[in-house]
C-alpha positions as CSV (number, residue, x, y, z in Angstrom):
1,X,81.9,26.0,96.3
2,X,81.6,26.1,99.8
3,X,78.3,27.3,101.3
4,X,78.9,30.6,103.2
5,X,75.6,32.0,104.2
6,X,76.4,35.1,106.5
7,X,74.7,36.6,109.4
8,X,72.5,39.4,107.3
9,X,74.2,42.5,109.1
10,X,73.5,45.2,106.2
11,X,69.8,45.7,107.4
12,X,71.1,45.7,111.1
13,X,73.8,48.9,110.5
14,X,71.5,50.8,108.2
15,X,68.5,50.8,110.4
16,X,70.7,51.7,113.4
17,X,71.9,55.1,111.3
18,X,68.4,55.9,110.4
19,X,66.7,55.6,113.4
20,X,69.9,57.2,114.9
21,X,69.6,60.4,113.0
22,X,65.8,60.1,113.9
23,X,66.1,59.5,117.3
24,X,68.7,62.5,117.9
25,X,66.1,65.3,117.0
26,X,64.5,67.2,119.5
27,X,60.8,66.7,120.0
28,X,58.6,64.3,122.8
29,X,57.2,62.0,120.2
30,X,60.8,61.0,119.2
31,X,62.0,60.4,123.2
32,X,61.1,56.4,123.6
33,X,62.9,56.0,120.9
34,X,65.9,57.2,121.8
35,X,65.6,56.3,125.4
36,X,64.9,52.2,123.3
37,X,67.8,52.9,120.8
38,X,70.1,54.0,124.4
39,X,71.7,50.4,125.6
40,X,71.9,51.7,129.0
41,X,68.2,52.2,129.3
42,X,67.1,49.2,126.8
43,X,67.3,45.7,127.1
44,X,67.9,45.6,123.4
45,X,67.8,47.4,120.4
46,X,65.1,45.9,118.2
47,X,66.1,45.6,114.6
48,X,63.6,44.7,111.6
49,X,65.0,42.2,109.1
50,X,64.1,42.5,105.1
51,X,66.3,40.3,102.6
52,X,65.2,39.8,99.1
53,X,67.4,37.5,97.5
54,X,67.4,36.2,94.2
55,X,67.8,33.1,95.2
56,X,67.0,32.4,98.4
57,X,63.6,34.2,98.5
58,X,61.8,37.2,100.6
59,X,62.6,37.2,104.3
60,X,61.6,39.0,107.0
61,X,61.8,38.6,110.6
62,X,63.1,41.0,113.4
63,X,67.0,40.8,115.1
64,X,66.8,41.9,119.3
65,X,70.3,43.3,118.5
66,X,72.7,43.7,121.8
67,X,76.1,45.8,121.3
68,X,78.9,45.7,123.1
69,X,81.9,48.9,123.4
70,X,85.2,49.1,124.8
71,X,86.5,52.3,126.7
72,X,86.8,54.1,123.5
73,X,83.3,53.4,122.5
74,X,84.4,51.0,119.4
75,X,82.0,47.7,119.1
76,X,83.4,44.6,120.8
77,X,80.9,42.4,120.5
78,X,77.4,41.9,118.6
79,X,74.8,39.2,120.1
80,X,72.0,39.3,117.7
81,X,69.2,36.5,117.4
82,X,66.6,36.2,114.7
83,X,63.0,35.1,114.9
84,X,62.2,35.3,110.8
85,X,59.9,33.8,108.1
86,X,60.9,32.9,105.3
87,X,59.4,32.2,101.6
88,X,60.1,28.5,101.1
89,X,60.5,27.1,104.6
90,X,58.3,28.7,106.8
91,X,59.3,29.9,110.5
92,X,62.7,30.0,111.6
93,X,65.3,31.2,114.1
94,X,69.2,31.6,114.4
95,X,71.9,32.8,117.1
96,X,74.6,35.0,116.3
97,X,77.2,36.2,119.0
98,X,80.6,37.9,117.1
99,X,83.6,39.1,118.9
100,X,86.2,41.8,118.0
101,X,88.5,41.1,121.4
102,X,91.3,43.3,119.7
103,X,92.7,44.3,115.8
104,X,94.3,40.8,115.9
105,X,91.9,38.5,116.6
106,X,88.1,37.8,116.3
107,X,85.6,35.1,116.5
108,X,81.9,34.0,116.0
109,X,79.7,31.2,116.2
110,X,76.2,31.1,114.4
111,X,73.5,29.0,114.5
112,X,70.5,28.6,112.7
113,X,67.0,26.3,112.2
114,X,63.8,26.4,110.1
115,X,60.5,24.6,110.0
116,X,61.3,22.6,106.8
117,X,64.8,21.7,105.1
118,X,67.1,24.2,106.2
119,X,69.3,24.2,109.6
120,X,73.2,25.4,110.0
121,X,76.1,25.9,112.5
122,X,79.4,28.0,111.4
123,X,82.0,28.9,114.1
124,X,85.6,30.8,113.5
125,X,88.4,31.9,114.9
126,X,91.0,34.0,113.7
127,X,94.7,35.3,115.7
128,X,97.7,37.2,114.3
129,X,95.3,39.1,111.8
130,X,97.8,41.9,111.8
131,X,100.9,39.8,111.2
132,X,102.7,41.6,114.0
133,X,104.1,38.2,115.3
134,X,105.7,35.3,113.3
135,X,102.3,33.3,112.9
136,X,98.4,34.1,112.2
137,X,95.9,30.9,112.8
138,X,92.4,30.0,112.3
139,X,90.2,27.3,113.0
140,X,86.5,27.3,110.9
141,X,83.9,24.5,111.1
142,X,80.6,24.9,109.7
143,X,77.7,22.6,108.9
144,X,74.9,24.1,106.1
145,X,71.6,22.2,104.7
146,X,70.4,24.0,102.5
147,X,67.6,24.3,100.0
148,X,67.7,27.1,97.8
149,X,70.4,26.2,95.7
150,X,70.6,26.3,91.9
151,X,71.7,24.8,89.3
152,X,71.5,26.3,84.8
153,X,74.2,23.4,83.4
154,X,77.6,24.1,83.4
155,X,78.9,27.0,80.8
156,X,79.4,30.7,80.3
157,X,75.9,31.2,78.1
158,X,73.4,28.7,80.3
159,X,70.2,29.7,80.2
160,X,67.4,30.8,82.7
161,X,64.7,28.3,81.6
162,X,67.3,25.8,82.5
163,X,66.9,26.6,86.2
164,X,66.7,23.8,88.3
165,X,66.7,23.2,92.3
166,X,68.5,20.8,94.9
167,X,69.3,20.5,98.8
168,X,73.3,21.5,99.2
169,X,73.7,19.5,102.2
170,X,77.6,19.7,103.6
171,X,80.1,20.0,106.2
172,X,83.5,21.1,106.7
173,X,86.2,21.3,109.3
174,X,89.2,23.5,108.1
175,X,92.6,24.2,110.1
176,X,95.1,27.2,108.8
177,X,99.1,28.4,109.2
178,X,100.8,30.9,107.6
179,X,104.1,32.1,108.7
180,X,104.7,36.0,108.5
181,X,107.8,36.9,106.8
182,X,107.0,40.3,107.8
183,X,104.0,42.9,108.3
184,X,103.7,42.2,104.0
185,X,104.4,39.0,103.4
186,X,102.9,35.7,104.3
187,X,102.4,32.4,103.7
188,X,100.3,29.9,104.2
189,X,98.4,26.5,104.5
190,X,95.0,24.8,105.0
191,X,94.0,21.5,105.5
192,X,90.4,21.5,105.0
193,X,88.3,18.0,105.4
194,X,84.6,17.0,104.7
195,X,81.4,16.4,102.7
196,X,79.3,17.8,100.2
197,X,75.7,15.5,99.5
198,X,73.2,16.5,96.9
199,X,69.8,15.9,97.1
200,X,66.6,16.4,95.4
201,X,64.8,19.6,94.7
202,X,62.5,20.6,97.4
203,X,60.9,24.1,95.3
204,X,57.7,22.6,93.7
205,X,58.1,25.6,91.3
206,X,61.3,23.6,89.9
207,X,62.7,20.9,88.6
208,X,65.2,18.6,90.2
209,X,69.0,18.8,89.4
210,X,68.7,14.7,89.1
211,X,66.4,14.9,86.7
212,X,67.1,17.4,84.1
213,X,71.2,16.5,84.0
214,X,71.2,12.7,85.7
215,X,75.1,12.4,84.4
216,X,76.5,15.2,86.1
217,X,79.2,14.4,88.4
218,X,79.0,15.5,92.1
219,X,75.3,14.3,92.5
220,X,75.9,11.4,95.4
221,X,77.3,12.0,98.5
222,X,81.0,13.1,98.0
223,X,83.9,13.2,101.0
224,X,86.6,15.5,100.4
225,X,90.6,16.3,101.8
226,X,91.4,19.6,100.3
227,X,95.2,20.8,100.9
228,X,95.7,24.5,99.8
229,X,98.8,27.0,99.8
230,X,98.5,30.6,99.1
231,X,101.4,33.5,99.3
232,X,100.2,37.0,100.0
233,X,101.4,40.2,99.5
234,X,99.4,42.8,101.9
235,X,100.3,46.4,101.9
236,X,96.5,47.9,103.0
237,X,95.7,50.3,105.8
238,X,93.3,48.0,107.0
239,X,92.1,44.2,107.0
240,X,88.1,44.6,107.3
241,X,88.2,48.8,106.2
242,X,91.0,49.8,103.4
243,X,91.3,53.0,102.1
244,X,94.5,52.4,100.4
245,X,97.0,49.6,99.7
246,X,96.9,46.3,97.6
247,X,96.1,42.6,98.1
248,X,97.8,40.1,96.1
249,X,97.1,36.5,96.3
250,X,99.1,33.2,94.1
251,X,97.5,29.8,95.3
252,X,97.3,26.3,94.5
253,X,95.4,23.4,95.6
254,X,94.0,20.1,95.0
255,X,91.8,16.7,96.5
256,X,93.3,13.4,95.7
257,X,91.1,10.4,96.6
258,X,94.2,8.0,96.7
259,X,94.8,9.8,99.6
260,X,91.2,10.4,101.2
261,X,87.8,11.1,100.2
262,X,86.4,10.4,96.7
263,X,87.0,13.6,94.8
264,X,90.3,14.6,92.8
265,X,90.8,17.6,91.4
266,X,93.5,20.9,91.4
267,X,93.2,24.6,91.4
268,X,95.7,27.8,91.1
269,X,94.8,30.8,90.3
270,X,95.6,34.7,91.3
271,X,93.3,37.6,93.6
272,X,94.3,40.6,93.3
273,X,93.0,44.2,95.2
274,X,93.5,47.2,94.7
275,X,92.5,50.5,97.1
276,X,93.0,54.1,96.0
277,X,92.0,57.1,98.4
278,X,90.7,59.8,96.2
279,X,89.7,62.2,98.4
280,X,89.3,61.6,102.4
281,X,85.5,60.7,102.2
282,X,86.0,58.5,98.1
283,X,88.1,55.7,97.8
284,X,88.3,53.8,94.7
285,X,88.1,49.7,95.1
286,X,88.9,47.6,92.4
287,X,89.1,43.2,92.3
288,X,90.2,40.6,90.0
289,X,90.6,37.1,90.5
290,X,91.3,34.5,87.8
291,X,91.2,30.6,88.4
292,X,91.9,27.7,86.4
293,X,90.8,24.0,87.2
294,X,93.9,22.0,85.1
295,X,92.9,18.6,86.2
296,X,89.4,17.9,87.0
297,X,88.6,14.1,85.2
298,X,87.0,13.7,89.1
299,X,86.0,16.6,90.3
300,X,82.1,17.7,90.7
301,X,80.5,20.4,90.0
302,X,81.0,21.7,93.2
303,X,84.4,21.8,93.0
304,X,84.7,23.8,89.5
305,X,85.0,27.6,89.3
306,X,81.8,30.0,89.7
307,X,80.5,33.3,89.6
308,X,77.6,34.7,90.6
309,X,76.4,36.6,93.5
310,X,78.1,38.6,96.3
311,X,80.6,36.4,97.8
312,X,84.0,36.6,96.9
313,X,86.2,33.8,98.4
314,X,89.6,33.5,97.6
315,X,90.1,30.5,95.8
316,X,86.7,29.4,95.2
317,X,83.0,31.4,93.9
318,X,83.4,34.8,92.5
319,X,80.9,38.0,92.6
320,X,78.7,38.5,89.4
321,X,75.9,40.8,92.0
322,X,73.5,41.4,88.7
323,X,72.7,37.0,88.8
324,X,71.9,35.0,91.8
325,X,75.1,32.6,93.6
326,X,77.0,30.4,91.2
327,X,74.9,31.5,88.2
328,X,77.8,30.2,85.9
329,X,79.7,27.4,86.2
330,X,82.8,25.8,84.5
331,X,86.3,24.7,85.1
332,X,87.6,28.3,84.9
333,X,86.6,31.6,85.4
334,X,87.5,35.2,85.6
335,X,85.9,38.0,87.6
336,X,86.4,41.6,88.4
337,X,84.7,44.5,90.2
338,X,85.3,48.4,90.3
339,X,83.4,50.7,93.3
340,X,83.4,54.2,94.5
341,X,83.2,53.7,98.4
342,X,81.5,57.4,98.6
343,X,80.9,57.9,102.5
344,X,78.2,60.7,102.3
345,X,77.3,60.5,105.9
346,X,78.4,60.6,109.7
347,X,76.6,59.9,112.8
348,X,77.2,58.9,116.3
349,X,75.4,55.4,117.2
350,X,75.3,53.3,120.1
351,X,78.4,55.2,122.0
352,X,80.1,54.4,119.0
353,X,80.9,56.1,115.0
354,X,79.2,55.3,112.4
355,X,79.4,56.0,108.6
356,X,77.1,55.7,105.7
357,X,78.4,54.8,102.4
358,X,76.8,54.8,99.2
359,X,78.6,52.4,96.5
360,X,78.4,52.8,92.2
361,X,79.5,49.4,91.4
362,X,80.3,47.6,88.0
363,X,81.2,43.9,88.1
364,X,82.3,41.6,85.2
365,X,82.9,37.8,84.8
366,X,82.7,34.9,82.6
367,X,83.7,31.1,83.3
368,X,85.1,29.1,80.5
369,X,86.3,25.4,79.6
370,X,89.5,25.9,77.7
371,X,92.8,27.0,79.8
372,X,93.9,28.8,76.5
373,X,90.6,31.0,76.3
374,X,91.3,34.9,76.4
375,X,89.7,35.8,79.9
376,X,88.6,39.5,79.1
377,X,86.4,38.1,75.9
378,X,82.9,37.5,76.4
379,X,82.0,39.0,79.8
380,X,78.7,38.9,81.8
381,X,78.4,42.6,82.5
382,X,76.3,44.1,85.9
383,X,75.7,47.1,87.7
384,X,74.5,48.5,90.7
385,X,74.4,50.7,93.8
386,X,75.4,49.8,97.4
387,X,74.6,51.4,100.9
388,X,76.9,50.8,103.8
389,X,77.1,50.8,107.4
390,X,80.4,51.0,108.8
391,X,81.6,50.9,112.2
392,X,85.2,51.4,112.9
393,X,87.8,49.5,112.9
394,X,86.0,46.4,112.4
395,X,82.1,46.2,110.9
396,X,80.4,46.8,108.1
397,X,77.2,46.1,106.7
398,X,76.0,46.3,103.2
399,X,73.1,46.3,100.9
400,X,73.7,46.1,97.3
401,X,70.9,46.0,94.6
402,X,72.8,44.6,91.3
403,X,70.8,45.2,87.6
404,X,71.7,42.8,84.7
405,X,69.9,40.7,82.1
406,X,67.9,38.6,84.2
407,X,66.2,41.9,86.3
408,X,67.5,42.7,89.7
409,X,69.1,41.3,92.7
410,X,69.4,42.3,96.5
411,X,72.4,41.2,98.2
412,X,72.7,42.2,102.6
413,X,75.5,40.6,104.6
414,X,78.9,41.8,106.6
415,X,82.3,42.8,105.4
416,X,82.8,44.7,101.9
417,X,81.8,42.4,99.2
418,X,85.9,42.2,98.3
């Protein structure tokens, strides 16, 4: 389960179409703000940060947002530091500069520090995202300390009053290949390398994970050499905005500690997307992804399947946007999502075109112990509404508020949630 906490863009691309629409009526009181909101007469655009998560707490803070266009007035670049507080670790800061230098490549590097516990550093870089050559490449490396994280026991019906708390300390450097047999069809490898340590619960509100389940496997600082493969199938209009075309993704992987680290476990599993243009302003977005863990007598419980929250990562967590991030945890799972991407408004933001989406959502998942276990029986159910910013032909910025069982749950970030 590798820690992928995202610069929170969805708060940045809403505001901007509000106060665009706003700031484009005529009238003297509404003039400084459009002359602020105008890059060629401000020195920034001041954006004011709100995330309620249901597990990492209230934030709020305020992002001096810079943008970036090209000749043809689509976003190449986003610089976008933070000054924030936070509801478990006090003050904080982070540095954000992402890059769009054409359709087939992108990069950013983010940085981040609190008062207490938490600090992090992710940088990417991606080339040959539109498979026009014979290879695509990236390089990530990230480094997360976390505190938020949670732990219920591991099953598909753990409860809520098991809640308990640790520090997801860990730090990976990963390397990827794929050959491109054409625009379609790829293939590829990672070689990913580094260290997951768990430690004790720093929310006086909860217990430790030490405490309440001392046994579980994964607890001590664990090193890790994961090899992966994955063949892809790829027939969508877009990589970051589809309106039509499917995803399909077979891959296999596993950590063997007679060759490095100290874990050993395997994966393979299938993702699969679907995109269906109903009209020019509705398309229909569907996901399902199924994993199974078939030998696991070392793995932790890191390294098993999960669903919960927004993220979907091929190969790994899973979306359940009614619970919190890895709310369920075994050695297999299933998840699947349906949305209506309803784009209900147009504006022009920033010398650049922006749409506002609003998102009906239903998601479903379950994990389980048993490979032989019927997948579709016993689902956790959720639903919601999402609004989206997206700039074309490479940002967008969500807000989803997910309802289920345990009460609502806000989810902001970048990219569609699958």
């Amino acid at each position: 389960m590798l820690s992928r906490r995202a610069f929170r863009a969805g708060p940045l691309v809403l505001f901007a179409l509000a106060t665009a629409a706003y700031a484009g009526e005529d009238g003297g009181e509404a003039g400084w703000l459009q002359r602020m909101m105008d890059p060629s007469t401000a020195p920034f655009i001041p954006i004011p940060e709100i995330d309620v998560d249901p597990v990492g707490g209230v934030t709020v803070g305020l992002i001096p947002v810079v943008l970036s266009t090209d000749e043809n007035d689509e976003i190449r670049r986003i610089i976008a530091p933070d000054i924030v507080h936070t509801q478990y670790f006090g003050w904080g800061a982070s540095g954000r500069v992402f890059s769009y230098p054409s359709k087939d490549s992108q990069w950013n590097v983010v940085g981040s520090v609190k008062q207490r516990v938490e600090r992090g550093f992710d940088a990417l870089y991606q080339d040959g995202l539109e498979r026009s050559d014979t290879w695509t490449w990236s390089v990530h490396t990230n480094f997360d300390r976390s505190g938020t994280s949670r732990f219920y026991g591991i099953g598909n019906e753990t409860l809520r009053t098991a809640e308990t708390n640790y520090v997801d300390n860990q730090g990976h450097i990963e390397a990827t290949g794929a050959v491109n047999f054409s625009r379609s069809w790829q293939a590829s490898y990672r070689l990913r390398v580094g260290f997951v340590q768990i430690g004790p619960a720093v929310l006086p509100q909860l217990p430790s994970i030490q405490t309440d389940f001392p046994t579980l496997p994964g607890l001590d600082r664990e090193e890790e050499l994961q090899q992966r493969v994955v063949v892809t199938y790829d027939s969508r209009d877009s990589i970051t905005i589809p309106h039509r075309g499917e995803l399909v993704s077979a891959f296999a992987g596993y950590a063997d500690s007679s060759i490095a680290g100290t874990v050993s476990y395997s994966f393979t599993g299938v993702d699969a997307h679907m995109y269906r243009p109903v009209e020019p302003w509705l398309t229909l977005a569907a996901h399902a992804a199924l994993r199974y863990v078939p030998y696991n007598d070392r793995a932790p419980f890191w390294a098993l399947s999960s669903i919960g929250g927004v993220d979907s990562v091929l190969g790994e967590r899973q979306p359940l946007r009614a619970f919190g991030q890895d709310r369920f945890i075994d050695r297999d799972s299933f998840a699947a999502e349906v949305e209506l991407r309803t784009r209900i408004a147009q504006f022009r933001v920033f010398s650049t075109n922006l749409s506002l989406e609003a998102t009906p959502f239903i998601d479903l998942g379950k994990v389980f112990a048993n490979s032989s276990e019927n997948p579709l029986l016993h689902l956790h159910k959720g639903y919601g509404i999402g609004m989206r910013g997206v700039a074309s032909p490479f940002i967008v910025g969500f807000v989803d508020v997910g309802f289920g069982p345990e009460g609502p749950a806000v989810f902001t970030g970048i990219n569609y949630p699958f």
